[in-house]
C-alpha positions as CSV (number, residue, x, y, z in Angstrom):
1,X,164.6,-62.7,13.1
2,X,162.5,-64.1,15.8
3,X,160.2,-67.1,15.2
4,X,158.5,-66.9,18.7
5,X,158.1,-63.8,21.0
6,X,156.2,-63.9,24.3
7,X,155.2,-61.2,26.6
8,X,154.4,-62.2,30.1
9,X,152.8,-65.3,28.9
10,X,150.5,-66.6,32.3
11,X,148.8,-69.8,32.3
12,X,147.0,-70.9,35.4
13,X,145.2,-73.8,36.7
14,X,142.3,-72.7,39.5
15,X,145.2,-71.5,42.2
16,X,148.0,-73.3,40.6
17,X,150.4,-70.7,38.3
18,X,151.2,-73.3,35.5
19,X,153.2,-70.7,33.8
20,X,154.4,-67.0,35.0
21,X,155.0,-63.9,33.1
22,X,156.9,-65.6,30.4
23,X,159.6,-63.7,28.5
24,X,161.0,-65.8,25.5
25,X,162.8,-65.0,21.9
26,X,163.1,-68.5,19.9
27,X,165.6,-67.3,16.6
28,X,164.4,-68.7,13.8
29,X,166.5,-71.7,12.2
30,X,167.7,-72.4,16.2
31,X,167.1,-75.4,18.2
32,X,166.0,-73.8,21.9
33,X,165.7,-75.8,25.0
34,X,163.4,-75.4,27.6
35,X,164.9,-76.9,30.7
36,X,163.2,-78.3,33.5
37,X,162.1,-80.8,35.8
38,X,158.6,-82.3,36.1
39,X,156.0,-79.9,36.6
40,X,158.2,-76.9,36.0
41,X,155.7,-75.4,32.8
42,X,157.4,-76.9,30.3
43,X,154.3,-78.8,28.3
44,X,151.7,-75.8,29.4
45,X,153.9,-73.3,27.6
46,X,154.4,-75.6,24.1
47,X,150.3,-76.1,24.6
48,X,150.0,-72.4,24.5
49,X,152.6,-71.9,21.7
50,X,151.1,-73.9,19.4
51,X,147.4,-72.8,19.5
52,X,146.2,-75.4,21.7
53,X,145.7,-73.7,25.3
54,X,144.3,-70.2,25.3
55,X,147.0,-68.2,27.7
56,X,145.5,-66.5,30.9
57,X,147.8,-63.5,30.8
58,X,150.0,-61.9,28.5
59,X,150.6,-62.3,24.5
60,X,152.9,-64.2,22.0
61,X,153.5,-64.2,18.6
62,X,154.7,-67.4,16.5
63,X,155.6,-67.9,13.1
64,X,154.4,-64.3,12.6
65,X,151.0,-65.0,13.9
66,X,148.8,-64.3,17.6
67,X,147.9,-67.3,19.6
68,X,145.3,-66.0,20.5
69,X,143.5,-64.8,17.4
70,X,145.1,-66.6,14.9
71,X,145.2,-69.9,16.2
72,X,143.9,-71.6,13.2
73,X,146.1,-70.4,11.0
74,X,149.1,-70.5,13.2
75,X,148.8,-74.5,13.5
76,X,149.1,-75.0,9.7
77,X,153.0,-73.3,10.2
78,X,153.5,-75.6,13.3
79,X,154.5,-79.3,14.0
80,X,153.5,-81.0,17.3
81,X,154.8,-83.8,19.1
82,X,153.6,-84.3,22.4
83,X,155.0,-86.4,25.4
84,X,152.4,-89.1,24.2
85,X,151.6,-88.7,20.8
86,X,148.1,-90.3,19.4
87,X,149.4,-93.2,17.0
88,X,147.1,-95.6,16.5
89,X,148.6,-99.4,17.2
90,X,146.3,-101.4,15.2
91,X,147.1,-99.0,12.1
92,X,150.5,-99.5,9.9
93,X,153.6,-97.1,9.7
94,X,151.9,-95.7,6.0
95,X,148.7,-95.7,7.4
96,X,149.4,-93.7,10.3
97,X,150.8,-91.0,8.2
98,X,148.2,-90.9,5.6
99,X,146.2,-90.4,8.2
100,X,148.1,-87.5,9.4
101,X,148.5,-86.2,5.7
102,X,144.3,-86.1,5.7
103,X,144.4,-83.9,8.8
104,X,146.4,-81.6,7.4
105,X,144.9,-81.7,3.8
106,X,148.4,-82.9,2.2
107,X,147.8,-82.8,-1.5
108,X,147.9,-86.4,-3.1
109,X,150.2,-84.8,-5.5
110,X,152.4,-83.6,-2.5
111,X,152.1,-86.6,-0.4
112,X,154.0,-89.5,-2.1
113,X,157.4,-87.5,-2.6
114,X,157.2,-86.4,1.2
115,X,156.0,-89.8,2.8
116,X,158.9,-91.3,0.6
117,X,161.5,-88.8,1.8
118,X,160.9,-88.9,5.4
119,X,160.5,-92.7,5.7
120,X,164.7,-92.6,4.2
121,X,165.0,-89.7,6.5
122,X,163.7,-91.6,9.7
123,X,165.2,-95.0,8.0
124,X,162.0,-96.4,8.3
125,X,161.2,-97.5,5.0
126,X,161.7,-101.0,5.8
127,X,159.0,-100.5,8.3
128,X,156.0,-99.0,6.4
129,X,153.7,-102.1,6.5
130,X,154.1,-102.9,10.2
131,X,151.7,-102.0,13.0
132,X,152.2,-99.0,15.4
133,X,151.8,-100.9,18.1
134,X,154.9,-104.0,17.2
135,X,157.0,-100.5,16.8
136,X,160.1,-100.4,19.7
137,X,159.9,-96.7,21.7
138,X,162.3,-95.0,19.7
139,X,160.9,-95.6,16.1
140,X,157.8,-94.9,17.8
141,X,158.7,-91.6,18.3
142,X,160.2,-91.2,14.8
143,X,157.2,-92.1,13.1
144,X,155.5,-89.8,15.5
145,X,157.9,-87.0,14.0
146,X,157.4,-87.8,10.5
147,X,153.6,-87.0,11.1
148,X,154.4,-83.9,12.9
149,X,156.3,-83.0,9.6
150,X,154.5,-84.3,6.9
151,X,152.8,-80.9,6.3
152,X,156.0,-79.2,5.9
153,X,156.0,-76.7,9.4
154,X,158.5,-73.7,9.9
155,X,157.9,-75.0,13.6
156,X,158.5,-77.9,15.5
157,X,157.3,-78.3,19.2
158,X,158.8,-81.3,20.6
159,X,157.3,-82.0,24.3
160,X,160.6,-84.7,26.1
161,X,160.2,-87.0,22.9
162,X,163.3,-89.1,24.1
163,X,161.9,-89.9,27.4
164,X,162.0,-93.7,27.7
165,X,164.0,-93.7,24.4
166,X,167.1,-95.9,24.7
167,X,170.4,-94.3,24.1
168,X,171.3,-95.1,20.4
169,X,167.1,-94.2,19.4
170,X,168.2,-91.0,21.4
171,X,171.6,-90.3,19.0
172,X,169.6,-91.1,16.2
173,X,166.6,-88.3,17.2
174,X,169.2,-86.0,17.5
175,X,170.7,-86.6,14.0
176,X,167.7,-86.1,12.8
177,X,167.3,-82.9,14.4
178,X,170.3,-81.8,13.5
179,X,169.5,-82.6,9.5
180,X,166.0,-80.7,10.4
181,X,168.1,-77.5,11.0
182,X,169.8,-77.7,7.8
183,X,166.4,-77.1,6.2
184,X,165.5,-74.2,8.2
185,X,163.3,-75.8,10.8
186,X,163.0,-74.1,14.1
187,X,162.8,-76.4,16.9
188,X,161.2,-75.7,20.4
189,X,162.6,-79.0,22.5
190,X,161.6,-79.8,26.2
191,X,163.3,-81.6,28.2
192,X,164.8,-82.6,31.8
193,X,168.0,-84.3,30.4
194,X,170.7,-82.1,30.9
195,X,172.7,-83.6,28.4
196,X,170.7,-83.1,25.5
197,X,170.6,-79.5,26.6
198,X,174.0,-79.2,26.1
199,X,173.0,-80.0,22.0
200,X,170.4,-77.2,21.9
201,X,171.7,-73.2,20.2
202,X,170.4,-72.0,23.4
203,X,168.2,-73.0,26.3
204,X,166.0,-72.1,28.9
205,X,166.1,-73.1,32.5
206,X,161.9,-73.2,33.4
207,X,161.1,-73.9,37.5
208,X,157.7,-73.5,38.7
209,X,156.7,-72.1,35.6
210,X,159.4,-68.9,35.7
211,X,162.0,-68.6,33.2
212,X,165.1,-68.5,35.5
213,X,167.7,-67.3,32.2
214,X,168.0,-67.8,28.6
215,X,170.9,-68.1,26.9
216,X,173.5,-70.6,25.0
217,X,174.9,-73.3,27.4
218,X,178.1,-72.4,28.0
219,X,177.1,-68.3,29.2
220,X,174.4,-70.2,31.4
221,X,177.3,-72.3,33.0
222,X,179.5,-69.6,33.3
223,X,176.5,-67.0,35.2
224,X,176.6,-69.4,38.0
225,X,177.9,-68.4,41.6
226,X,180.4,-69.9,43.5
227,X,182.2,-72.7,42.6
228,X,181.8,-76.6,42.1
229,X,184.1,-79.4,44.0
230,X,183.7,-83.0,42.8
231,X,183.8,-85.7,45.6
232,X,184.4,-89.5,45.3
233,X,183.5,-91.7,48.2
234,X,183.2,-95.4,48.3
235,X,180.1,-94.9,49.5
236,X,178.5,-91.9,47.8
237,X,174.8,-92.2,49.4
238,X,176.0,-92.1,52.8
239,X,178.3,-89.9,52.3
240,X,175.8,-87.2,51.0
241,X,173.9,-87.8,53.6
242,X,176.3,-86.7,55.9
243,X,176.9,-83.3,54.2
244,X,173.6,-82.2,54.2
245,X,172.3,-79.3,56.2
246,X,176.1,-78.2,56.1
247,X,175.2,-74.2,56.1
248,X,178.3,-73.2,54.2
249,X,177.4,-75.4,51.1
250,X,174.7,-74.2,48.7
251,X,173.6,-77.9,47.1
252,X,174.8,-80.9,46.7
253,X,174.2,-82.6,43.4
254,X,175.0,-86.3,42.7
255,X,176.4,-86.3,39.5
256,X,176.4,-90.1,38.2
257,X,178.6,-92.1,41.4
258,X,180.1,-88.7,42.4
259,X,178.9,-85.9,44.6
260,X,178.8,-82.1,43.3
261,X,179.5,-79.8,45.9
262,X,178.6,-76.3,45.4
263,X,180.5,-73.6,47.5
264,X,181.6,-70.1,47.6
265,X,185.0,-70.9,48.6
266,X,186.4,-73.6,47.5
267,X,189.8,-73.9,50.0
268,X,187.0,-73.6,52.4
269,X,184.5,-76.1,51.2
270,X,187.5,-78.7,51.1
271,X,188.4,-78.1,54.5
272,X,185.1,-78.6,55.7
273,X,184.0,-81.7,53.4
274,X,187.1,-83.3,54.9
275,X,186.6,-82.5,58.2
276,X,182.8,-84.0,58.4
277,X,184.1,-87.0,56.4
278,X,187.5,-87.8,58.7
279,X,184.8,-87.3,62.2
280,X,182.3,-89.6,60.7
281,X,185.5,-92.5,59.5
282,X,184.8,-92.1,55.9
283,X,187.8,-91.9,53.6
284,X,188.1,-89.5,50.7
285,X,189.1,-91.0,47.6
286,X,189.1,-88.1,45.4
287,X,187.9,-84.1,45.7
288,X,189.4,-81.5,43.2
289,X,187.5,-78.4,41.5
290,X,185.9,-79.0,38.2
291,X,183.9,-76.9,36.2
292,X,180.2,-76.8,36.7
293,X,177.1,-78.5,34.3
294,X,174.2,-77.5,33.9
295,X,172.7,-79.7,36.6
296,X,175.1,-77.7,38.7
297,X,173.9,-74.1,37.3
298,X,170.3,-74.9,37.5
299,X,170.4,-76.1,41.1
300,X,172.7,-73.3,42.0
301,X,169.9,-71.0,40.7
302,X,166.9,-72.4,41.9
303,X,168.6,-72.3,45.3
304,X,169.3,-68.6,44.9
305,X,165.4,-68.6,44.4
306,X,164.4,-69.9,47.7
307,X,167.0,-67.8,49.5
């Protein structure tokens, strides 16, 4: 059973194509990643999703309902929290989400259980009398996902909400995700960390507003051409530099203080990386063939594009 469906979904900005003939199936009870960097569609296409952007082009269903003639109805089935969601600092924790609750006509009767149960769920309930604004960025963007929930949605459109989150506030967002699913939540997540990706049922690699493939992780990994060599170098900035514009290698991708090499042969690709490096005086500390991420697949593809 599909929870979203999109059929050449087109947004556009005057001569800028925000987002182009978009394909998508989200399953429902699945947590789908749409994958991309900056100003690859990913917000424009949640706006649409959720009733808030009227699409140029093309048609979608969510939760059952059109986007475009149903919108109103379609956002009582749907939770939204965008990149930077409207909290208000001088207001508490509680009155943040009673405010929320209002918005979305939450029943009095309704509201107490479900205030009290996602506080414990978002371990904030020591927190409920202090300020938005005294909040650290990750509970931040918990409480901001307690209000995206309070009115129960089948949906949940989440625009990057880690970015700027530290590490453990990350883990814990996830967790919580994770518990969401149990329920039988669908969750739409954007995002340009490749390693939360890896969390997601599926994903969706997004670049200049095309959908490039959708599928789990591991198939998208193992669709990519060629193959991936790992290089360590004492001096990994300098030593990129001196690969580039190498015709024979299709990116190069630093992947933390190493260098990702994408190839077509690999025997070959060694033979040349060692070749540059020895003529140049830089010694190799390590190169061996490892299998590719998905930093490495989406480069490898949006190459392919340009070709």
């Amino acid at each position: 059973m599909l929870s979203i469906q999109t059929n050449n979904l087109t947004k556009t900005f005057g001569s800028l194509v925000a987002v182009s003939q978009l394909n998508l199936e989200v399953k429902t009870g699945e947590i789908f990643g749409l994958v991309g960097p900056d100003a690859s569609g990913k917000t424009t296409t949640l706006r649409m999703l959720c009733g808030i952007l009227p699409p140029d082009g093309g048609e979608a269903r969510v939760a059952g309902f059109d986007i475009r003639k149903e919108a109103e109805l379609l956002k009582e089935k749907v939770g939204y929290l965008p990149q930077r969601f409207g909290l208000y600092g001088d207001l508490t924790v509680l009155e943040n989400i009673h405010f929320y609750a209002d918005l979305f006509q939450v029943s009095k009767q309704r509201r107490k259980e479900r205030i009290e149960r996602l506080l414990r769920f978002a371990n904030l309930e020591p927190f409920g009398r202090r300020k938005a604004q005294d909040l650290s960025g990750g509970m931040k963007q918990k409480l901001g996902l307690i209000c995206a929930l309070i009115h129960t949605p089948q949906l949940l459109f989440l625009d990057e909400p880690t970015t700027g989150v530290d590490p453990l506030s990350r883990r814990d967002f996830w967790v919580i995700l994770y518990d969401l699913l149990k329920e039988g939540v669908t969750i739409l997540f954007s995002t340009s960390y490749m390693d939360e990706a890896e969390r997601c049922s599926r994903i969706g690699l997004i670049y200049q507003g095309k959908l490039l493939i959708a599928d789990r992780p591991s198939a998208v990994k193992a669709q990519m051409e060629g193959a991936v060599l790992e290089l360590r170098l004492e001096d990994y900035q300098k030593g990129i530099k001196m690969l580039e514009g190498i015709g024979s290698f299709r990116s190069l991708v630093l992947s933390g203080d190493k260098i990702h090499v994408l190839v077509d042969d690999p025997q070959e690709g060694e033979r040349i990386i060692r070749e540059v490096l020895k003529a140049q005086g830089m010694e190799v500390l390590g190169l061996i063939a490892v299998r590719p991420t998905l930093e490495d697949a989406f480069v490898s593809m949006v190459q392919g594009r340009k070709k």
